[in-house]
C-alpha positions in Angstrom: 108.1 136.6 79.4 108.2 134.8 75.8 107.9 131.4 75.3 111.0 131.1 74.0 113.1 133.1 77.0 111.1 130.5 79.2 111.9 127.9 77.1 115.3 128.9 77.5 115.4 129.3 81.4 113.7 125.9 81.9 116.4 124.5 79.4 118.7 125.5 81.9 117.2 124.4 84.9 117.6 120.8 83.7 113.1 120.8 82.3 113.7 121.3 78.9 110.5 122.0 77.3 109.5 124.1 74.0 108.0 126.8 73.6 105.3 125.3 71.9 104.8 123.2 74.8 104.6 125.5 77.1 102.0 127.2 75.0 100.3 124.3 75.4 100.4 124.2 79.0 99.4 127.9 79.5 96.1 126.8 77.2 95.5 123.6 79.0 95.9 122.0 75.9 99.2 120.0 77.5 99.2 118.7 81.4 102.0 119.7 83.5 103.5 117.2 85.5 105.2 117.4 89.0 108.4 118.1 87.5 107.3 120.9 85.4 105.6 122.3 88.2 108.8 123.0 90.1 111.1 123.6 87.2 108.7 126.4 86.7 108.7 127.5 90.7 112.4 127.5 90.4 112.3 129.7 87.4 109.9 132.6 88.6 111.5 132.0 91.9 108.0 131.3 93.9 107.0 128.4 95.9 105.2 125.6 93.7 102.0 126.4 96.2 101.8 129.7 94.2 100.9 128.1 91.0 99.1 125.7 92.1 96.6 128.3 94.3 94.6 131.2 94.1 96.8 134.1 93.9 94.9 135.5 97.1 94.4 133.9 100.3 90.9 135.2 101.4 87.8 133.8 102.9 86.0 135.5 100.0 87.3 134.3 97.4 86.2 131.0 96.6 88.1 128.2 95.0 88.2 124.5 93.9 90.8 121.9 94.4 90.3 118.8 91.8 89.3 115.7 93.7 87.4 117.6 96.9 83.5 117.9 96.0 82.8 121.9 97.3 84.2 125.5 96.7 86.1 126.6 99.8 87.2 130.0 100.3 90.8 130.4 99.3 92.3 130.5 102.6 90.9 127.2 103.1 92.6 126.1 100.0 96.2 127.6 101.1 95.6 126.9 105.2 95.5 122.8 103.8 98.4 123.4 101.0 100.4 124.5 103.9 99.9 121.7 106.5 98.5 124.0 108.6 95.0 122.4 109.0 92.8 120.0 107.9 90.0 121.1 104.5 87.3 120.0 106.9 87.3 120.8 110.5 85.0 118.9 113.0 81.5 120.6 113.6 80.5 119.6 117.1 78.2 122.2 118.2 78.3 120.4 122.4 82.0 121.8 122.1 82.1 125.5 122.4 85.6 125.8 123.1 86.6 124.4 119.9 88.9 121.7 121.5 87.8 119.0 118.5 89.1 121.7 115.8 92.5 122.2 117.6 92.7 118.4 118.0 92.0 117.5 114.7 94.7 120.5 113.5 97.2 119.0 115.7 96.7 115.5 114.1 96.8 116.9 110.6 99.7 118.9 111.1 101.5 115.5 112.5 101.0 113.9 109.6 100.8 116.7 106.6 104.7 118.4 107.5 107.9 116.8 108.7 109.4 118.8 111.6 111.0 121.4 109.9 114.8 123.1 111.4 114.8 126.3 110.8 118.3 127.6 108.7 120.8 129.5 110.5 120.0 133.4 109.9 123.5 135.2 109.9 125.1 133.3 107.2 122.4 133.9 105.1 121.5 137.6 105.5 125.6 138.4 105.1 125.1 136.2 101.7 122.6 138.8 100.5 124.6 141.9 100.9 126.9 142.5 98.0 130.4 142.0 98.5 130.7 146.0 98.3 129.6 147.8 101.0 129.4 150.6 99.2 127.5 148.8 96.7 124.2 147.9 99.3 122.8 151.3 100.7 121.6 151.5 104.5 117.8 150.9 103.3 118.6 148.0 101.8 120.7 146.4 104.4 117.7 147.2 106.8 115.4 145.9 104.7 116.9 142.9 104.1 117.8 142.1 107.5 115.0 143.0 108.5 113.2 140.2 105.6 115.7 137.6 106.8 114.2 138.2 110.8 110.8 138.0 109.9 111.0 135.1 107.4 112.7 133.3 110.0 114.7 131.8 106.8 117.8 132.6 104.8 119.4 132.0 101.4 122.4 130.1 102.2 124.0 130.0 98.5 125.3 133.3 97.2 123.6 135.4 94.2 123.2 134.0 90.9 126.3 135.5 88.6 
């Protein structure tokens, strides 16, 4: 995408920045703030977690996270950007069954995520399908059915005109 189409999209997202800015960004010569942050998620239509991550979530690739002294392997990074556990997990080699790890999860995940309800699924896979039914073919009502069941989320707002 150009800087300027970018520009453009962020402009109408309510983050209006120039493209000279967001030059600056992409070269780390300019910081991006929250805000940016999820102007831009909003823009490429990703969660902010993708650009703040490594784009893979494995245990061999390594990765650092500013203000946390090691390298951790990326699943570390996104397991802890997710609230689902702790960076560090307790090492007690008297407990082979693990129990301090799953306690110290639990406790982390109490305080890293809010309960979260999940969205009601039938309004939002019928918000997908085009208003022809001609228009969607059977593959793609499957597959986005089948997308809305396994996300265990929806889109409640209709398609962008």
């Amino acid at each position: 995408m150009q800087y300027k189409d970018l520009a453009e999209k962020l402009a109408e997202v309510g983050r209006p920045l120039t493209p000279v800015a967001i030059r600056d960004a992409e070269n780390g010569k300019r910081k991006v703030d929250v805000d940016d942050l999820m102007a831009l998620a909003i823009v490429f239509e990703v969660s902010p977690l993708t650009l703040l991550l490594p784009e893979s979530g494995s245990r061999d690739i390594t990765t650092r996270i500013t203000g946390y002294p090691d390298e951790m392997g990326s699943n570390v990074a996104w397991l802890w950007a997710r609230g689902d556990e702790p960076l560090e997990l307790p090492q007690d080699p008297a407990l082979s069954d693990h129990s301090g790890n799953d306690r110290a999860i639990a406790l982390f995940r109490l305080h890293a995520r809010p309960e979260i309800q999940a969205r009601n699924m039938t309004a939002g896979v019928t918000m997908w399908l085009p208003d022809d039914a001609e228009a969607a073919t059977q593959a793609e009502k499957a597959a986005l059915v089948e997308s809305a069941r396994r996300s265990d989320a929806q889109l409640i707002r209709g398609s962008r005109g």
